[in-house]
N, C-alpha and C positions, 0 to 999 in steps of 0.2 A: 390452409395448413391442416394437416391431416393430425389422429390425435395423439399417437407417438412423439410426432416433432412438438407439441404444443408438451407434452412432460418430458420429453428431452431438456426443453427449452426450461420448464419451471424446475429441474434438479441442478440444471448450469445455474440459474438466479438464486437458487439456493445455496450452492455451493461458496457462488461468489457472494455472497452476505456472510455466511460463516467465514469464512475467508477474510472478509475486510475486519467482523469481529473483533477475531481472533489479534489482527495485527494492528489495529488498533488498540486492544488491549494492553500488547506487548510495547507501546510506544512508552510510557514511563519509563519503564525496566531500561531499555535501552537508552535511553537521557541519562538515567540513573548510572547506567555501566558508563558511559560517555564522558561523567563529568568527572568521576574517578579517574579516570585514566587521564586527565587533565583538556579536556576538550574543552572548551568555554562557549558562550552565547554564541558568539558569533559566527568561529569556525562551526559551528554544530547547524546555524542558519544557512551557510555558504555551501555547507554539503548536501542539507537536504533539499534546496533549490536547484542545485547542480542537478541531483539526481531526477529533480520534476523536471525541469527544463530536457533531459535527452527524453524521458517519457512523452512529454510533450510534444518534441522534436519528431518521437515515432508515429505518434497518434496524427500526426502533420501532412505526414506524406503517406 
């Protein structure tokens, strides 16, 4: 690897950390907006497995 690609590579790692952060951060807030609107445990556990499950699903094949 040449040394472009190798700070290519460390500003994408960067980016995806800020990134994961960020939305991680954002994870109360939107429980919070969720349970207002009347979402409960369960439906709120069924969606966000749904949605790992097709991530997964991608990552799979």
């Amino acid at each position: 690897m040449n040394h472009s690609s190798i700070d290519s590579a460390n500003k994408q790692g960067f980016a995806f950390a800020i990134g994961a952060a960020l939305l991680f951060s954002c994870k109360p807030i939107i429980i919070k907006w969720a349970y207002n609107y009347g979402i409960d445990v369960v439906n709120s556990i069924k969606r966000t497995f749904l949605c790992d499950l097709y991530f997964f699903q991608q990552k799979a094949h």
